[in-house]
N, C-alpha and C positions, 0 to 999 in steps of 0.2 A: 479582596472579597471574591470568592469564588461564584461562578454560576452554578444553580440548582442544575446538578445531571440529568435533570429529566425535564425540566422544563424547556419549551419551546424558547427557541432565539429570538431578541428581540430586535427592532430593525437597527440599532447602533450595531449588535454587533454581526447582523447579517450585512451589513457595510464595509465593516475593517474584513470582515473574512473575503467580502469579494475584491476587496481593492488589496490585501496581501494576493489572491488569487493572481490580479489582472498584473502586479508586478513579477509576479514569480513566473506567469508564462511570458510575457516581454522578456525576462531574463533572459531565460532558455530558450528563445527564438532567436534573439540577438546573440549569443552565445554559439550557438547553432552554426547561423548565418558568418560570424564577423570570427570568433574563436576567443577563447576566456580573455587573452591577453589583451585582446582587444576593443573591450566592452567595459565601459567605465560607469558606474553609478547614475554618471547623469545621465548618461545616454538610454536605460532602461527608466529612471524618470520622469523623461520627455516624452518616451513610446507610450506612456500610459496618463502624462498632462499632471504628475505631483511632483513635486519640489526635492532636490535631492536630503533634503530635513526631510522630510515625509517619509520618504525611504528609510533612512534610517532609523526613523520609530517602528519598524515592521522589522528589519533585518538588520547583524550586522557587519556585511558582505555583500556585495556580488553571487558569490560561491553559495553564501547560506541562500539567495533567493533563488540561485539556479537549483540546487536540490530540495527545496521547499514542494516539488510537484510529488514528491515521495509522499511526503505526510497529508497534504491537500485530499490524496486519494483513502487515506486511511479514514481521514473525518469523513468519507462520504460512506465507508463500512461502518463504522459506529454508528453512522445516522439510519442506514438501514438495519444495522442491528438492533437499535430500538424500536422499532416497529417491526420486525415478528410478534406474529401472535403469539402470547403466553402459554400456548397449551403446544408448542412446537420444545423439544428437547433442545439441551445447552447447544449441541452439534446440528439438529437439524439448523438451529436457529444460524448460528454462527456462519455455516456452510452456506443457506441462502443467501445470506447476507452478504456474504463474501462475493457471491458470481452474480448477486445482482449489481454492486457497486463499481466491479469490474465489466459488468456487460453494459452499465450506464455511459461506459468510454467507447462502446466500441470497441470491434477486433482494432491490435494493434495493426499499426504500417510501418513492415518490415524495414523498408528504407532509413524510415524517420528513427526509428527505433534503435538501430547498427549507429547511426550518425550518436544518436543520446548518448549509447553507451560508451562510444571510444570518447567523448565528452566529457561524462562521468570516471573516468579512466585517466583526464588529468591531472598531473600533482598537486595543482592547489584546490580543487574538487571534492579529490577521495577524501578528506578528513572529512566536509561536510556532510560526502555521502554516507557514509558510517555512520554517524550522528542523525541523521534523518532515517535511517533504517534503525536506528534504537528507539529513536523517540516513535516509531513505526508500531513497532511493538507492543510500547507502553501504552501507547492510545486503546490499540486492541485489547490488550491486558484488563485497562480499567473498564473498558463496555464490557467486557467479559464478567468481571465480577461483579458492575452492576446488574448484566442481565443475571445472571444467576441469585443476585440477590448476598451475596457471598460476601465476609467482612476480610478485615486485614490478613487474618490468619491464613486464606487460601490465595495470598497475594503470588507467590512463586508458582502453585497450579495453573492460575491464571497466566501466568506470563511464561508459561513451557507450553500451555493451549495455544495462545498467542505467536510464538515462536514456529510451533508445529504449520499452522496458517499461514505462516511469512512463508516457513519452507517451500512449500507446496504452491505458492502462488511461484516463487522465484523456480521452483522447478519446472514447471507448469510453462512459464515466460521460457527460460533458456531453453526447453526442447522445443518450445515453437520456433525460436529464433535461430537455433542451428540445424535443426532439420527443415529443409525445407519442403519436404513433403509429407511431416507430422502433421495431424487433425489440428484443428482449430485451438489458442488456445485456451478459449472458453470452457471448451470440451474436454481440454484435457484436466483443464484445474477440478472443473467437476468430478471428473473419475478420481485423481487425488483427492480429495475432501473427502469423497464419499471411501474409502479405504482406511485415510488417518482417522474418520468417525469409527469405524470398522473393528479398528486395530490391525488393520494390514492381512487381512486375513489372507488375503495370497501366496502370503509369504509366511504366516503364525502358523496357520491350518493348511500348509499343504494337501494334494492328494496322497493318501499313500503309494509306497513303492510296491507292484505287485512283482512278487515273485516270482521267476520261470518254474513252472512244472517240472518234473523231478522225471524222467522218462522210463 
């Protein structure tokens, strides 16, 4: 039985979201700290006091609770995506939404961040990661078509909007993270959002070439 998509959470399942929450960051601390090979089910836990049965009613992996912080972050866009107000466009909505759920984390720390991704990078990881950036998507996808109000038929619109979003945040993330004297990248995701809302117009609507005078 599915929950009503608009109705408020009720405290069961604002409980399992924050106790998958509180495993999935023990994961990826201990993961971090000790290195995948060396982090065993129980030991993430114990860091958070549930039973390794427990764990595996939430996950079924290690790996899957290490990249579980991908999707965690998406639930918190959809939740601010439903609260724009209604009289905001598909894009403004989406777009606020977006840089407020990522400004609710704080600028990343670059340190932490380098350490994640060579983490995320290895082999028994990336399948997880994949899979957490798809279902990433589809979270986005379906708020999308609820907010818009929109049925099955504009299911693939929805999830190339969706897509568009991911991009632009992952772009946004890696010129922060290898430029190190790139703007913030709050700031930058904003300036992409506001562009892909646009249609890129920098790039569609050039200025024109002005011709040298003829002497």
């Amino acid at each position: 039985m599915s929950l009503d998509p608009v109705a408020p959470l009720g405290l069961r399942e604002r409980k399992k979201r924050a106790a998958r929450r509180a495993m999935s960051e023990a994961a990826l601390k201990l993961a971090m700290e000790k290195g995948v090979e060396q982090v065993r089910v129980e030991d993430i836990a114990n860091a958070v006091g549930v039973s390794p049965r427990t764990f595996n009613n939430y996950f079924s992996s290690k790996e899957e609770a290490i990249c579980s912080f991908i999707v965690e972050r998406q639930e918190l866009l959809r939740e601010a995506l439903r609260e724009r107000p209604s009289e905001e466009t598909l894009w403004e909505a989406v777009g606020t939404a977006t840089l407020e759920a990522y400004g609710s984390l704080g600028e990343p720390n670059r340190g932490s961040v380098e350490l994640a991704r060579s983490l995320l990078l290895h082999p028994s990881v990336q399948g997880e990661f994949l899979k957490a950036h798809a279902k990433v998507e589809q979270v986005l996808a379906d708020a999308i078509l609820e907010r818009a109000g929109a049925g099955a038929e504009n299911a693939l619109n929805a999830r190339l909007m969706a897509a568009i979003v991911e991009s632009a945040v992952k772009t946004a993330f890696f010129s922060w993270l290898i430029n190190e004297g790139s703007r913030p990248f709050l700031e930058t995701l904003g300036v992409l959002l506001r562009e892909a809302a646009a249609g890129i117009p920098s790039l569609t609507r050039p200025e024109p070439v002005k011709k040298p005078k003829k002497q």
